[in-house]
C-alpha positions as CSV (number, residue, x, y, z in Angstrom):
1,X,-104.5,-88.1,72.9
2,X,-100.7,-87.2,72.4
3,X,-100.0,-85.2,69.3
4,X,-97.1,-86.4,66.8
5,X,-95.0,-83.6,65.7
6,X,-95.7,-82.8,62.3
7,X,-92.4,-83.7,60.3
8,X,-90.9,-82.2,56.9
9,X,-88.8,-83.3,54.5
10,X,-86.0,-85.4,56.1
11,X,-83.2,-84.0,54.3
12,X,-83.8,-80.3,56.2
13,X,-84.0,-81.8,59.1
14,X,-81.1,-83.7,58.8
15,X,-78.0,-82.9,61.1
16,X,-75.6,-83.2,58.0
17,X,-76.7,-80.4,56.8
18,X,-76.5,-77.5,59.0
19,X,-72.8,-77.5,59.1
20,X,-72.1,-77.8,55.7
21,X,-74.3,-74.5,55.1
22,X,-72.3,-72.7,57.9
23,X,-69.6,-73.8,55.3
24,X,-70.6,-72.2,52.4
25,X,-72.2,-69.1,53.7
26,X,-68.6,-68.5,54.9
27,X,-67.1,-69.3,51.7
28,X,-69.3,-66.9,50.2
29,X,-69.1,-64.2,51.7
30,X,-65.1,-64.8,51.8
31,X,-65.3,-64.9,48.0
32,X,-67.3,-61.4,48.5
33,X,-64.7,-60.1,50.8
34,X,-61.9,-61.4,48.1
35,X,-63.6,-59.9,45.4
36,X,-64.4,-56.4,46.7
37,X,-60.5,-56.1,47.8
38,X,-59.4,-57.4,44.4
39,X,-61.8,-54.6,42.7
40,X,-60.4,-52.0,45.9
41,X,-56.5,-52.9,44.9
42,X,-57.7,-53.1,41.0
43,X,-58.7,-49.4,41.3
44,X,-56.2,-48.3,43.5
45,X,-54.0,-50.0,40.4
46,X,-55.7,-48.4,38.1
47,X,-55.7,-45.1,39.8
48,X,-52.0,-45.7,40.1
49,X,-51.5,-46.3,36.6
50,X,-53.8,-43.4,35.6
51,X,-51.3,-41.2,38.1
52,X,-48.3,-43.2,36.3
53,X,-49.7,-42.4,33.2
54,X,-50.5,-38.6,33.5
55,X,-46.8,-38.1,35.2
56,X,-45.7,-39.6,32.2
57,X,-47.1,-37.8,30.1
58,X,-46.0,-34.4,31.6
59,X,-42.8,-35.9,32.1
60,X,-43.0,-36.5,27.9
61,X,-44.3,-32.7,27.7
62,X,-41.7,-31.2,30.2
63,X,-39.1,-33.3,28.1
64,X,-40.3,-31.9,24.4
65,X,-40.5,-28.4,25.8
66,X,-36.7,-28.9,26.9
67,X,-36.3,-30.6,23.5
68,X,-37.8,-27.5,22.1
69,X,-36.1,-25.4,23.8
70,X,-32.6,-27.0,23.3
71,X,-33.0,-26.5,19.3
72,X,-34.0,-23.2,19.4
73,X,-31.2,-22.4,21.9
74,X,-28.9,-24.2,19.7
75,X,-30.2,-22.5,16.7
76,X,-29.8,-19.2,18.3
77,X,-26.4,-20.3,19.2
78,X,-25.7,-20.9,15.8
79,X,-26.9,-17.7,14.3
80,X,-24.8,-16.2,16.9
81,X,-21.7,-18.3,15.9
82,X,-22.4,-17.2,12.3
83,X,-22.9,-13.6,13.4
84,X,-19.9,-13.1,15.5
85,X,-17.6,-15.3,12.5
86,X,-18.8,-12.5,10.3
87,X,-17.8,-10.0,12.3
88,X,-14.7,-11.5,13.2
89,X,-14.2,-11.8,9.4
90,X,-15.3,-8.2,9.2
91,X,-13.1,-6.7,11.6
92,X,-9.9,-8.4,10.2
93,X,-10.9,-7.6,6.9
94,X,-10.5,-3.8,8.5
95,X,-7.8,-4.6,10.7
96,X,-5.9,-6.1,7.1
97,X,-6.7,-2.7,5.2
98,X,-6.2,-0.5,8.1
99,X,-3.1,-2.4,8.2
100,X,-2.0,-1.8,4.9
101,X,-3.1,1.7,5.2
102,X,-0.4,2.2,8.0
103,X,2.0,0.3,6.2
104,X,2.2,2.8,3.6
105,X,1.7,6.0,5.4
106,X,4.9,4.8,6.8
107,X,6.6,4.2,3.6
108,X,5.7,7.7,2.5
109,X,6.8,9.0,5.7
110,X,10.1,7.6,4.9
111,X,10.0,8.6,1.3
112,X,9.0,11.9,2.8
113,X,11.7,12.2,5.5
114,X,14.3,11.2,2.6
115,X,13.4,13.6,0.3
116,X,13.6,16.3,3.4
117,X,17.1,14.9,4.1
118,X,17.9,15.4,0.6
119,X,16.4,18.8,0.6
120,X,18.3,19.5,3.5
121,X,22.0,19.2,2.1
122,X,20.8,20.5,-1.4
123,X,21.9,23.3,-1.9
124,X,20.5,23.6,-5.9
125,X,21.4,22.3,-9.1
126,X,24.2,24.3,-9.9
127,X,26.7,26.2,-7.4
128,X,26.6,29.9,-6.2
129,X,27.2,32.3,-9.4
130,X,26.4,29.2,-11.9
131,X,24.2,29.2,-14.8
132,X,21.1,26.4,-15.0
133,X,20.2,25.0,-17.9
134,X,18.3,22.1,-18.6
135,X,20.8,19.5,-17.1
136,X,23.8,21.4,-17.3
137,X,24.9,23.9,-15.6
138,X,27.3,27.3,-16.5
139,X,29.7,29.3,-15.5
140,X,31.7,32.6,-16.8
141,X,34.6,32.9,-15.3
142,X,35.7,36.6,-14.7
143,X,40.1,36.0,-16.2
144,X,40.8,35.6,-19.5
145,X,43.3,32.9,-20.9
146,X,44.0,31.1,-23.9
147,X,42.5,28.0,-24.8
148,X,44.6,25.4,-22.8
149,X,44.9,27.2,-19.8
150,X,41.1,28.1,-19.7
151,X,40.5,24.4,-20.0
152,X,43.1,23.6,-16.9
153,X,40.8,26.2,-15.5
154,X,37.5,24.6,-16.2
155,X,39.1,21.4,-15.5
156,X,39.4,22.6,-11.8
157,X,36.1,23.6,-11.3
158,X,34.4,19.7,-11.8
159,X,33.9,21.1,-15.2
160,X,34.4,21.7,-19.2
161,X,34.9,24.4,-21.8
162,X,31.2,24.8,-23.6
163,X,30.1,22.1,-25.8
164,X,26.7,22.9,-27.7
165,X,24.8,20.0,-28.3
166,X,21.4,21.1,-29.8
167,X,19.8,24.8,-30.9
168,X,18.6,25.1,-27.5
169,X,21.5,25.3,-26.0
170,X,23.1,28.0,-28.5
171,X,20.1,30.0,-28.3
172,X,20.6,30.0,-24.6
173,X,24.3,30.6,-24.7
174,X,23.8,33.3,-27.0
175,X,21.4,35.0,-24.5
176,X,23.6,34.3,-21.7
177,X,27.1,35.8,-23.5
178,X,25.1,39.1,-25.1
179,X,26.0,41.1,-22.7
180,X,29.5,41.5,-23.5
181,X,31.4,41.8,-27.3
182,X,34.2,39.7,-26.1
183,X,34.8,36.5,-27.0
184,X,34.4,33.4,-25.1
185,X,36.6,30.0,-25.6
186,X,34.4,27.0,-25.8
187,X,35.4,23.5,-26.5
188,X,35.2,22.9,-29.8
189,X,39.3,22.5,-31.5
190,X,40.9,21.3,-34.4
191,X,44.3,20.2,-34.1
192,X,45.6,20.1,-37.9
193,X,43.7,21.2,-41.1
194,X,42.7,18.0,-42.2
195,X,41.3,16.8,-39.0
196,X,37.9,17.2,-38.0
197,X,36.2,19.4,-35.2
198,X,36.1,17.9,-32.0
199,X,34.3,18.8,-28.5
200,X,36.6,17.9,-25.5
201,X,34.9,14.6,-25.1
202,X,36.0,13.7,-28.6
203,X,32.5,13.7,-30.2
204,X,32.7,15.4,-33.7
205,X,31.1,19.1,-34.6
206,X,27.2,19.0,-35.9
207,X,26.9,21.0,-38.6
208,X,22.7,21.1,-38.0
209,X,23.9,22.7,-35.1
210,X,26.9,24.6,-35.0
211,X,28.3,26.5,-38.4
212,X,31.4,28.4,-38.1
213,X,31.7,31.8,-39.6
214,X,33.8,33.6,-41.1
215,X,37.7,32.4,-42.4
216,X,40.3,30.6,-40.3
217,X,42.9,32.5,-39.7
218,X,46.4,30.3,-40.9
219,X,48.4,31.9,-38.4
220,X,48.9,28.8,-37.0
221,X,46.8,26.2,-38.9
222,X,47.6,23.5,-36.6
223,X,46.1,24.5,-33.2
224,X,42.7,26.1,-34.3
225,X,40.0,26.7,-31.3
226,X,36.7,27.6,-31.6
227,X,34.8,30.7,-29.8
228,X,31.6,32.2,-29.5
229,X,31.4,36.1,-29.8
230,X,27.9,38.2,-30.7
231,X,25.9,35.5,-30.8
232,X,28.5,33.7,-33.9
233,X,31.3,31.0,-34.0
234,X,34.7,31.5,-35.4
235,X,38.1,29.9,-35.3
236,X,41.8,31.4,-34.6
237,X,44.9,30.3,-33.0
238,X,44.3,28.3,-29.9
239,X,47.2,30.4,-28.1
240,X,45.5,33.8,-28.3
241,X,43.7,35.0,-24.9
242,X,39.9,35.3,-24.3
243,X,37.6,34.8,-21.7
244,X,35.8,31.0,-21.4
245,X,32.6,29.1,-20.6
246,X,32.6,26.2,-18.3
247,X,29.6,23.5,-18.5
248,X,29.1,20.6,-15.9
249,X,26.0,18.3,-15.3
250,X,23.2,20.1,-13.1
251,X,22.8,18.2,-9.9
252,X,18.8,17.3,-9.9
253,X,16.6,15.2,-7.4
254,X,14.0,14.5,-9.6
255,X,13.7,13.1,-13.0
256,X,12.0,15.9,-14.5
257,X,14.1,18.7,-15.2
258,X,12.6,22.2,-14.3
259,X,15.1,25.1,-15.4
260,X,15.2,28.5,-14.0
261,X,14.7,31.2,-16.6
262,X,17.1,32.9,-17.9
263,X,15.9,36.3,-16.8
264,X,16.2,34.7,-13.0
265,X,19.6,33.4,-13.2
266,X,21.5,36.1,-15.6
267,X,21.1,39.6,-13.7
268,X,23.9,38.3,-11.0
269,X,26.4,36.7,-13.5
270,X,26.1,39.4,-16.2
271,X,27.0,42.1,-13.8
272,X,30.4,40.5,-13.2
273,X,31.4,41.2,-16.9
274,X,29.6,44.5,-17.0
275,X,33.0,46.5,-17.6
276,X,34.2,44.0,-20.2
């Protein structure tokens, strides 16, 4: 007895079917395939990114370090500039007062070199055998003359007969003339009686200062001179012979007078009338 062959569903035994599971098993496992290289290049993306990302961000840090390091350098450039202006500022703050320093070393090296050129050609305030007094200067000459031609006489020296102008100066003339009892023509005249006493210069006789002693002799009342003898002041006839004083300005440098003494200047002249 022949056997049928037992038979299942028709659809799974169908021939349609077969090749249209081939179909999709493919179709699968591309979409696996598809899938697991997606997710491969999606980390290798990601991995990429990550690398990106971390370069990045040391990039950033390498950048704020320079960043940092660009202030700082700029600050300490700054302070630097400010230093070094300071001591530029400094230095011709030093350089101006140094400056100035020099500036009047040389002016008192002139002044100094002037005053030596000065010295040089000064020979003192009065001349050789000349009294110094104060600003004036005086001299005995050793001739006696009468009044007129002891005044030509003084007159060719640079000078004057004696004209006292304060206490001082006849206190000084009296020291100077006590050594000898002769008497000595100064510049003090009257030319008539009724005229006043006059110096040479034409200022008139203090009598605070200058007193004359003794009477005037009316000899000859219209020429009357004036002389000094022991320490006094009398008048007589201008034509009568005695010795003189002459009196010019002292030649001084500086403002401030400083006067010999007496006692320096008056050993020297006084012996020149020592046998008057």
């Amino acid at each position: 007895m022949e056997r049928k062959a037992i038979q299942g569903p028709h659809l799974l035994s169908s021939r349609w079917w077969c090749p249209v599971a081939v179909d999709s098993g493919d179709s699968f496992s591309g979409f696996i395939v598809t899938v697991i290289m997606l997710t491969t290049q999606l980390s290798q993306v990601s991995d990429l990114l990550k690398k990106q990302q971390a370069n990045l961000t040391h990039q950033e840090n390498v950048l704020e370090g320079q960043l940092l390091a660009q202030k700082q350098g700029e600050k300490a450039c700054y302070e630097q500039q400010r230093e070094l202006k300071e001591t530029v500022e400094t230095l011709a703050q030093k350089l101006e007062e140094k400056s100035q320093k020099q500036a009047e070393l040389y002016q008192q090296n002139l002044n100094l070199q002037e005053a030596l050129k000065k010295a040089a050609n000064f020979s003192g305030p009065c001349p050789q055998d000349w009294l110094w007094h104060e600003k004036n200067c005086y001299f005995f000459p050793a001739d006696p003359f009468n009044w007129k031609k002891s005044q030509e006489n003084c007159l060719s020296l640079g000078a004057q007969l004696l004209k006292i102008n304060t206490t001082y100066d006849l206190e000084f003339i009296k020291q100077a003339s006590a050594h000898s009892n002769f008497p000595f023509w100064t510049g003090l005249s009257r030319r008539k009686p009724s005229y006043s006493w006059l110096w040479e210069d034409g200022s008139p006789l203090m009598p605070n200062v200058l007193r004359l002693q003794g009477a005037i002799s009316q000899r000859n009342p219209l020429d009357t001179c004036a002389y000094l003898q022991r320490g006094a002041v009398f008048a007589d006839n201008c034509i009568l012979t005695a010795y003189s004083i002459c009196q010019k300005k002292a030649t001084l440098i500086e403002s401030t007078v400083n006067s010999k003494s007496l006692e320096e200047m008056e050993e020297p002249i006084f012996e020149r009338f020592s046998g008057i």
